[in-house]
N, C-alpha and C positions, 0 to 999 in steps of 0.2 A: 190950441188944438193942432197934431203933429197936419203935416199937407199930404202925408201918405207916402212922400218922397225921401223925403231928408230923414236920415237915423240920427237918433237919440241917444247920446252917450253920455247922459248924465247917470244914470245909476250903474248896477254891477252886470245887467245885460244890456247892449246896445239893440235897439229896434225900430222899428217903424209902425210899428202895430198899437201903439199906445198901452204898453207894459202898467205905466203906474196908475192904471184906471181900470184894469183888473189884477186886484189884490189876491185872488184865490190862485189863478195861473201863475203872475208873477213870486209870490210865496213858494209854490213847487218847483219851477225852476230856478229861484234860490237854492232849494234844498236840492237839487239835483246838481249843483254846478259844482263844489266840491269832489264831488266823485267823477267829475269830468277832467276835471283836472291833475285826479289822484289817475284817471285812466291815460292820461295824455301823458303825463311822466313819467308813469308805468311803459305803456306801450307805443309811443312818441318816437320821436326822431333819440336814437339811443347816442350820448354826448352829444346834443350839441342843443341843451338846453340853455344852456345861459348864452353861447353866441347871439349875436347881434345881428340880425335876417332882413335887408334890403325887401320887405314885404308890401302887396298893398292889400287896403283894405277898403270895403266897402263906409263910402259916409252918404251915396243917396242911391235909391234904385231909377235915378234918370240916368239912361242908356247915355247921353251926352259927354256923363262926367260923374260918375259914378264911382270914384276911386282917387285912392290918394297913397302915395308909396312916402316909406320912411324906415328909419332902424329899428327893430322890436324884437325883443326877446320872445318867443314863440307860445312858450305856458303865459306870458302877457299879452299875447293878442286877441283884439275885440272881438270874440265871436260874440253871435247875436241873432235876430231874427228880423229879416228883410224878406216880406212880399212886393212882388209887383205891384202899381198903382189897382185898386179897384175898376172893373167897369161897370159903369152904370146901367143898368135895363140888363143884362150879361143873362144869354138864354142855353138852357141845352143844346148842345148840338147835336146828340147823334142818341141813337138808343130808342127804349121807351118813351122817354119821357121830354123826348125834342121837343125843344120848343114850350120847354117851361121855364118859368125862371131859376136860374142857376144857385142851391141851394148854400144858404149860409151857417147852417148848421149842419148838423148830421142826421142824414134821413133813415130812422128808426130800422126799417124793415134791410136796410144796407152795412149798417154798424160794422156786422163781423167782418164782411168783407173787406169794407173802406178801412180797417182798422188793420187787418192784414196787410193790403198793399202797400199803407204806408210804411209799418214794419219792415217789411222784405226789405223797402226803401233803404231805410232808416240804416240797418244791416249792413246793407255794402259798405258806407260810408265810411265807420273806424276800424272795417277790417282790411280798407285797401291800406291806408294808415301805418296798421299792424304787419301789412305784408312788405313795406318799405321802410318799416325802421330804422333796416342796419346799413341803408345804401347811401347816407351819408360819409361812411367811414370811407368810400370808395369811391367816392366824387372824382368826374374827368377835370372840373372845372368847379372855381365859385360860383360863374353862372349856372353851371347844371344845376350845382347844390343846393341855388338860391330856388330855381324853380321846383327842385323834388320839396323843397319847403314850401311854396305856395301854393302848389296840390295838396299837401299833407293839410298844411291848415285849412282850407278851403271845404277838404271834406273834413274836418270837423265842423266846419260852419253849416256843412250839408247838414249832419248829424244832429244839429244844434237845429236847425228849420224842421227836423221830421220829428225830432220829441216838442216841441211846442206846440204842434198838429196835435199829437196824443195828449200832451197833457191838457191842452184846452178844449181838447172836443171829447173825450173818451174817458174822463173821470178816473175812479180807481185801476180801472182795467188800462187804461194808457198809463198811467205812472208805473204800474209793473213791468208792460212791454218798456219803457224808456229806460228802468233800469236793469232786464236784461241785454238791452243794447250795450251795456256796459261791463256787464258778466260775461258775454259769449266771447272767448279770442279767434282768430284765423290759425286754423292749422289743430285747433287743441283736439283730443281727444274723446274728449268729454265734454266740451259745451263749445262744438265746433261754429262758424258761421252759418248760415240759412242756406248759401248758395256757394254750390261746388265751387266754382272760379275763385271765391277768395277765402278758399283755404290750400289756396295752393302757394308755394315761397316761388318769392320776387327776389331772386338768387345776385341775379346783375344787372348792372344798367341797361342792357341790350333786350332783358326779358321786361323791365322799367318803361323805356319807351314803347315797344309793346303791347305792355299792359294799358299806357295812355293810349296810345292807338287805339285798341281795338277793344278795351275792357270800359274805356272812358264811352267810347262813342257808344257801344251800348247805352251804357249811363244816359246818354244823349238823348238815341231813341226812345227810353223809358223814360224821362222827365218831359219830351216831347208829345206821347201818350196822355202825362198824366195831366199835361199843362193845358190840355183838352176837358178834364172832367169838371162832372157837372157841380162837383163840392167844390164853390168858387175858395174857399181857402188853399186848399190843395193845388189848386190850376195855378193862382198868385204865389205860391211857395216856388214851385215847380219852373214857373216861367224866369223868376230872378236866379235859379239857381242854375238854369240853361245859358246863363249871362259868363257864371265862372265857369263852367264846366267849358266853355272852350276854350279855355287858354290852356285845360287839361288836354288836350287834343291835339292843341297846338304842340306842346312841350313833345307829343309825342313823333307826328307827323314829322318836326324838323329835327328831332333826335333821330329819327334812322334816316333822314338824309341827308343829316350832317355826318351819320357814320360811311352811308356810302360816297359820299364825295372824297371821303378822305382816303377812301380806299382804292377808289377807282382813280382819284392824282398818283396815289404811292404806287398803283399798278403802271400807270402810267411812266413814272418817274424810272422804274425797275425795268422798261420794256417785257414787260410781263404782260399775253395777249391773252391765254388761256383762263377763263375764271376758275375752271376748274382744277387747275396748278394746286390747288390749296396748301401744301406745304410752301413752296416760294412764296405765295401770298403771304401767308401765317407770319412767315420768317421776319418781313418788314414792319412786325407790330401793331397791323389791321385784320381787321374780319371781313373772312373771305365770304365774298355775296352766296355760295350756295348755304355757306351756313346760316347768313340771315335769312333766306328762304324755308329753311328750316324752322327756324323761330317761329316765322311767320305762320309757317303750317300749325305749330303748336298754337298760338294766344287764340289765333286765328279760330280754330276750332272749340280751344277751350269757352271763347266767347260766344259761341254761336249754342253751348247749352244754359246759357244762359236763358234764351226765349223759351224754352222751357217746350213743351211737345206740339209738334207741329201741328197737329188736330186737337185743342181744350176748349171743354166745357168751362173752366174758371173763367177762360180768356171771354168767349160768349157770355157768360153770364156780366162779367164784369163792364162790359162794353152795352150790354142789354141794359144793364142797371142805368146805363150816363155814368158811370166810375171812372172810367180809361179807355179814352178813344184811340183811332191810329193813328199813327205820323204823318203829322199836319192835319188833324181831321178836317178843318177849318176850310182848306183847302184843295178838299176832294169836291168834285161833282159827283153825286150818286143820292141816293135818299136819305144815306147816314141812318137806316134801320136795316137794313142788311137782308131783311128776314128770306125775300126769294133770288139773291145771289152768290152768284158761285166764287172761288176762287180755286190759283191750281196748285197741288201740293205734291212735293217728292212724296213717295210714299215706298215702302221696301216689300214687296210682293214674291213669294216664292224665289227670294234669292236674288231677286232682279229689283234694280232701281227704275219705279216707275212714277209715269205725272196722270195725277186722278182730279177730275175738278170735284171740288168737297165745297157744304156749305159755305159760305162765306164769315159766316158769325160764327164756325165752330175753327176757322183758319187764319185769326186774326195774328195768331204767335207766328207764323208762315208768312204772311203780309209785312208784320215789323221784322222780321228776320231778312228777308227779303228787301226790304227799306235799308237795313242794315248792310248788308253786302252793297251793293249800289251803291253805299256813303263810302264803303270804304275801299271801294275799284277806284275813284276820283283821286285818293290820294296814292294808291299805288300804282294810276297811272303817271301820278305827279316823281314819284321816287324813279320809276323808267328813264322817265325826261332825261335826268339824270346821267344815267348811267348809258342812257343812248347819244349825246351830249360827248362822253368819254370815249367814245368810239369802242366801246366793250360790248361783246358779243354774247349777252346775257338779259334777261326780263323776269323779273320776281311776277310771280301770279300767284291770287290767291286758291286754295284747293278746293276742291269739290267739296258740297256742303254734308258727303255724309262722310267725307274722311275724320278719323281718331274723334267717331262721338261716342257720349256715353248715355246721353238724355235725347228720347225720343226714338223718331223711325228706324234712325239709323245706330241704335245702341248695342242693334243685338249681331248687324254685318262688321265686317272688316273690307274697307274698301280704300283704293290709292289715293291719291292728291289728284285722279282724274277722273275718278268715282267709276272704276272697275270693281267691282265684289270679288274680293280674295278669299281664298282657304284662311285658316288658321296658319299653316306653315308658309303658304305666301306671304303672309303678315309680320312673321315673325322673321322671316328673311330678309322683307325690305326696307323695316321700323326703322333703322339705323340713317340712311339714307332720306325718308322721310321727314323726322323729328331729331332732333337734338341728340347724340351719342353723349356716353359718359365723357369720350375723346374731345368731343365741340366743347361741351361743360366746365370741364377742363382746362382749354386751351383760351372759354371768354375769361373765366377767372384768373389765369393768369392775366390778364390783362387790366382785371381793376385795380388800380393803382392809385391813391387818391394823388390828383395835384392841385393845391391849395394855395399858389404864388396868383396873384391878381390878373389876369391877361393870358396864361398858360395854360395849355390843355391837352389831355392824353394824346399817347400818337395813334390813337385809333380811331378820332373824332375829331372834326373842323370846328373852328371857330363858327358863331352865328355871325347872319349877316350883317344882324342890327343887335343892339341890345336891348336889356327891358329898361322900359321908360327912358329908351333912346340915352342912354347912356355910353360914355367911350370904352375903349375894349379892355381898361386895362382895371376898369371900375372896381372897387371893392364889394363884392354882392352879401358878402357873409364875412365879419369880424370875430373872428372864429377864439379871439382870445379876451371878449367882449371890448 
């Protein structure tokens, strides 16, 4: 009998759930894996299927030791399906239904909804995937390259944990949503993704870290949510897959402060005092920090409609159910029923950005949004350090939360990175300066360049300080000719 820890790689999916003792699950995602596969080589890391990927991979879900790294070709990596350990007696926390036992099936009168969230989940997963396809070609480094490949596969292992949900709990109606998981692309037309952010192109590396940054730690807060509900499959899916997801987060955070370290030495090295110089800057083959400020303003925001409207009934409903609590529910003091508390919400009132206390259970998207900003001042005060460190007279701060939105309060103002409410022609004055020009867009792609020598790395990016699995600098991360 498996211990709930160690994964099981004897058959064609590896797991820890005990696959070969439900023959009806395991049979569907047999028949699902094929097309997983045909999607991954389809929409996968474009060339560089057969190299050889310094990867690791899950063989137990003990946080202790939980991983083992080796060469793999990537269409041959164990995806699989790893929950966290079970717990035993495991009660509701928050909701209606606190303080019941934590349901192992699916509770009838919740179906549609639990069956959507997982969806939505499920969704991100192979379109972040698809939005980083071609950034291999453009690698600073093998180590970049190595980790844009352990995020890419990772979320297909996500992808691969949120169709097991559906196929084992959700019958014919989950095997349809799993193979539209498979149908829908990033960016397409016609069978676009579920959620604006990831149909948006992941153009360069600079927009790549980023996207870890700030699209990942989303990710974060919402697998931190769900890791809370009261459908104890979902919380154990959830909980192991918050284990990978930060080393997505990682790759991000040290990517753009491996970009400004290097930028702020070459400023350095140039007697170049001015940030704003941007042409001298540009010159020397780094990116000038107002333009990653820029970036910043964009993922930044594009991430924040991700939570979707700062005042939702789904969000209450789904929190009222016991489905998805809030970040860390576990460790809030309060009653975790919310019913007579408030919380306080931007809100956009006759032109003016104003703060209104609103139910509590109707502003839970406002609460994790708010979680979210918080997580992600920590690391931009970490990238500051930096750059104050340099003696450079510059600080990246993130913008005000109704700057460039499209979803919710603030979809229908136009307001600056200091949350001024602009005109229309204000807006279109200042956009430039704000967000990324065709000029910055420009000027990053010249600069991706792939280099592919062992130890080497673009001149717009520093070396890491360590490597993965403590490895020396000059390490081979990806065998690019198998």
């Amino acid at each position: 009998m498996p211990d709930g820890l160690t994964v099981n790689y004897d058959g064609l999916i590896p797991n820890n759930v005990d696959l070969n003792a439900d023959a009806r699950v395991r049979k569907a995602l047999e028949t699902w894996h094929p097309g997983y596969i045909d999607w991954w080589k389809d929409m996968g890391p474009e060339g560089f299927q057969e190299a050889l990927v310094y990867l690791r991979t899950a063989v137990s879900v003990d946080p202790k030791g939980w991983a083992k790294f080796d060469y793999v070709r990537m269409p041959e990596y164990k995806w699989g399906i790893l929950l966290a350990p079970k717990v035993e007696g495991r009660l509701i926390g928050f909701g209606q239904h606190k303080g019941e036992p934590a349901w192992q099936e699916v509770p009838g009168e919740y179906r549609g909804m639990l069956r959507r969230l997982i969806t939505i989940q499920g969704d991100t997963e192979p379109a972040s995937v698809e939005q980083q396809r071609h950034l291999g070609k453009t690698a600073p480094s093998l180590y970049d390259m190595r980790n844009l490949f352990q995020v890419n596969v990772e979320e297909g292992r996500h992808l691969w944990a949120m169709v097991y949900l559906l196929q084992k709990y959700f019958g014919r109606d989950g095997r349809e949503e799993a193979e539209e998981l498979l149908r829908r692309r990033s960016g397409s037309q016609d069978s676009p993704r579920m959620l604006g952010a990831f149909n948006e192109a992941t153009p360069d590396w600079v927009s790549f870290f980023m996207f870890t940054f700030f699209t990942d730690r989303d990710g974060k807060m919402q697998l931190e949510a769900l890791a809370q509900s009261g459908f104890d499959p979902l919380s154990r899916t959830c909980r192991f897959m918050l284990t990978e997801e930060a080393h997505h987060m990682f790759v991000g955070e040290t990517g753009v402060q491996r970009i400004i370290e290097r930028t702020c030495a070459a400023m350095r090295e140039a007697g170049i005092e001015d940030p704003a110089d941007t042409e001298r800057v540009r010159a020397l083959g780094v990116i000038d920090l107002p333009t990653l400020q820029k970036k910043m303003n964009l993922h930044f925001s594009l991430t924040l409609d991700l939570f979707g409207s700062e005042v939702s009934t789904n969000a209450a409903n789904a929190y009222n159910a016991g489905l998805k609590g809030r970040y860390r529910e576990d460790r809030l003091e309060d009653d975790h029923r919310l019913l007579d508390a408030t919380y306080p919400v931007l809100r956009c009132r006759d032109g003016a950005i104003v703060r209104e206390e609103v139910p509590a259970l109707s502003s839970l998207n406002m609460r994790l949004r708010d979680d979210f900003v918080q997580d992600c001042q920590g690391g931009v005060n970490r990238w500051n350090k930096v750059i104050e460190k340099a003696g450079i007279p510059f600080r990246l701060s993130l913008p005000h939360v109704a700057f460039n939105r499209k979803i919710g309060e603030f979809a229908a103002i136009e307001a600056d990175p200091e949350g001024r409410v602009l005109t229309a022609a204000e807006w279109a004055a200042g956009r430039d300066r704000w967000l990324p020009s065709t000029d910055d867009n420009l000027f990053i792609e010249s600069l991706m360049r792939p280099v592919s020598r062992p130890g080497e790395f673009a001149s717009w990016i520093a070396p890491p300080k360590v490597g993965i699995d403590n490895k020396p600098g000059d390490f081979e991360y990806v065998k690019l000719w198998g």
